[in-house]
Residue, then its C-alpha position, 0 to 999 in steps of 0.5 A: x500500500x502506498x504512503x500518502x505523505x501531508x505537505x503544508x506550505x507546498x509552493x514553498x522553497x523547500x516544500x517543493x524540493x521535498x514533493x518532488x523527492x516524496x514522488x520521485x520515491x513513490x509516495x502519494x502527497x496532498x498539499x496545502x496551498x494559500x490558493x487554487x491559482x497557487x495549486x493548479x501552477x504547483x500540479x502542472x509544474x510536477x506533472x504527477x497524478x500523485x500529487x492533489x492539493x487542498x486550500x488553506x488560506x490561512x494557517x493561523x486561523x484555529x481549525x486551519x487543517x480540519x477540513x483538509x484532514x478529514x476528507x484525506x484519512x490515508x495521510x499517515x504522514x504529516x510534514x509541516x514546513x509552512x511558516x513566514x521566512x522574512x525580514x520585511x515587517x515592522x511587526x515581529x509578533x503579527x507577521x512572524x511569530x504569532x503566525x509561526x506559534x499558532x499555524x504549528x499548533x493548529x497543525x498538531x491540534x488538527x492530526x491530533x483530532x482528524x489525523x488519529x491514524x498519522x504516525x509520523x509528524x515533521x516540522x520544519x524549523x531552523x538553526x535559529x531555534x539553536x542558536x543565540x544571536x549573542x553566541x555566534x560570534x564566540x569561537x569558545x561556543x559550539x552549538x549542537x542538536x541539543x541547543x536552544x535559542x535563549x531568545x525572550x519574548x522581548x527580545x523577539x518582538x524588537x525588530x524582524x531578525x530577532x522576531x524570526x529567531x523567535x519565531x522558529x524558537x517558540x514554534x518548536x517549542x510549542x510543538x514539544x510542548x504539544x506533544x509531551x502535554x497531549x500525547x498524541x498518536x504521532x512521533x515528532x522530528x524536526x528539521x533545523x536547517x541553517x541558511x537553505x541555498x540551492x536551486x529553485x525546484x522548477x526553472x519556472x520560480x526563478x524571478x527577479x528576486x527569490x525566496x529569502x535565503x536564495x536571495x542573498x546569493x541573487x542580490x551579489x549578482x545585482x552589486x556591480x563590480x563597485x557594490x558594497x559587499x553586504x556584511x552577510x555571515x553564517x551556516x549553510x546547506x543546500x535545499x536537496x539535502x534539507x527535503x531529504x532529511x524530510x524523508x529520513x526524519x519519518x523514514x528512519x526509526x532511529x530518528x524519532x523524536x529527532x532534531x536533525x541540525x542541517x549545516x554543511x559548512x560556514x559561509x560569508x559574502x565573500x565566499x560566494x563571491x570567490x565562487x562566482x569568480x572563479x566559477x563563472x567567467x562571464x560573471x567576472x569584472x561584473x561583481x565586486x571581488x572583494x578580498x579573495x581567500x579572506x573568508x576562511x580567516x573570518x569565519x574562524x572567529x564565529x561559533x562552532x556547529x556540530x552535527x555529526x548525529x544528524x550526518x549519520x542519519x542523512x547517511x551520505x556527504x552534504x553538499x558543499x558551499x562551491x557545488x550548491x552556488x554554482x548549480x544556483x547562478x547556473x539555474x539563474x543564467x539560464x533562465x536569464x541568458x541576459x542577464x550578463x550580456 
């Protein structure tokens, strides 16, 4: 019998890497989407009878999945990655944390009442709910699966990068809370990538700006050869690697009540720049060139992430900074041959 696998979010970054890999193997998924417009383009994009979708236009509203439950009992998975990932508010509490808090509660509370046969549930979180802001910049730190954003309320409700710390933090929170409270049928993992770049999953996505994380690779193709370099620093993995680990957290026993902490190595801008530069020649003079070789110097001075439990459960080498970058400009200049006439 074929596993029918419950995606919400589905037209997301990461969502739509994680159908494809969920078809690719031979699993029926329903998917949630804001709108019917948003489920007829993501169906003819994976041209797959396996793949149906429902309406959600809001999953902070109570009862948000109830009817979307009810009319699929053969879902006995249920991957929640929808959640806002942006900077672009000047309110942390309305547009990102309390969507955040209340759409994974919603989730949990709905398989809990209409999902009773869901075995399997999987939350996308991030590196954000591990790592405090203020640590980061501490070579002495070394943060793990085990790690916790020490991020207050206060704290999150400040300014927008704070507020989506917070937001990851308290979701995930509140799922492990969900779940020792309640009890439910399901076991819980959760995914905590740190910043996702990689392709797009359809050519057809890529526009003049991306997803929040691809973008900061698409804004240094935009600088100019003078542009400012932006002060951008952190963890990195690549979004084929994040839908597996999607896969591997319900798939693999040994994962159970997981947190798979997803990160291939550090990054600043000017590694990315000295990828493009030597990667793409007709990028070069294009771009800023910054200080070549400099990043290794520079990224020492941050914490230190250790993931080697999730490695072992991904069970294969996450792709490296070089790889993910190249195949993303590569999409990007094909889709715009343009682009650097």
């Amino acid at each position: 019998m074929t596993t029918t696998v419950f995606v919400s979010g589905a037209t997301g970054f990461i969502a739509q890497h994680i159908i494809k890999l969920l078809l690719e193997k031979g699993y029926h998924v329903v998917g949630t989407v804001r709108s019917t417009e948003k489920g007829d383009s993501l169906k003819a994009s994976l041209n797959s009878d396996n793949f149906s979708y429902e309406i959600v236009p809001d999953i902070g509203v109570e009862g948000a999945f109830d009817e979307a439950l009810k009319k699929h009992p053969e879902v006995t998975v249920f991957l929640h990655t929808a959640s806002p990932f942006h900077f672009k508010t000047t309110d942390p509490e309305k547009d990102l944390l309390l969507p955040a808090i209340n759409g994974t509660k919603n989730a949990l509370s709905s398989i809990k009442k209409y999902g009773p046969q869901i075995t399997n549930v999987v939350v996308t979180s991030s590196y954000a709910a591990i790592s405090t802001a203020e640590m980061e910049n501490d070579p002495s730190h070394t943060n793990n699966e085990d790690s916790w954003n020490t991020v207050s309320w206060e704290q999150a409700i400040s300014n927008p990068v704070h507020g989506y710390r917070g937001s990851k933090t308290f979701a995930e929170k509140a799922a492990r809370d969900f779940v020792e409270q309640e009890k439910p049928n399901y076991v819980l993992a959760t995914i905590n990538p740190s910043f996702v770049f990689g392709p797009q999953a359809f050519s057809s996505q890529v526009g003049d700006v991306l997803n929040t994380s691809s973008e900061i690779i698409n804004n240094l193709l935009k600088l100019g050869p003078d542009g400012t370099i932006p002060p951008t620093v952190g963890g990195f993995v690549d979004v084929r690697d994040v839908a597996l680990a999607h896969l591997v957290a319900f798939e693999k026993p040994e994962a159970k009540n997981s947190r798979l902490l997803l990160n291939s190595q550090r990054f600043n801008s000017q590694s990315i720049l000295d990828v493009l530069n030597k990667s793409f020649p007709q990028i070069r003079g294009k771009i800023p060139v910054g200080i070549p070789g400099s990043a290794p110097e520079a990224l020492a001075k941050m914490c230190k992430i250790e993931n080697e439990r999730t490695r072992a459960l991904i069970g294969q080498p996450l792709i490296e900074l070089e790889q993910s970058v190249v195949d993303s400009v590569q999409q990007i200049l094909d889709t715009k041959p343009d682009l650097f006439a």
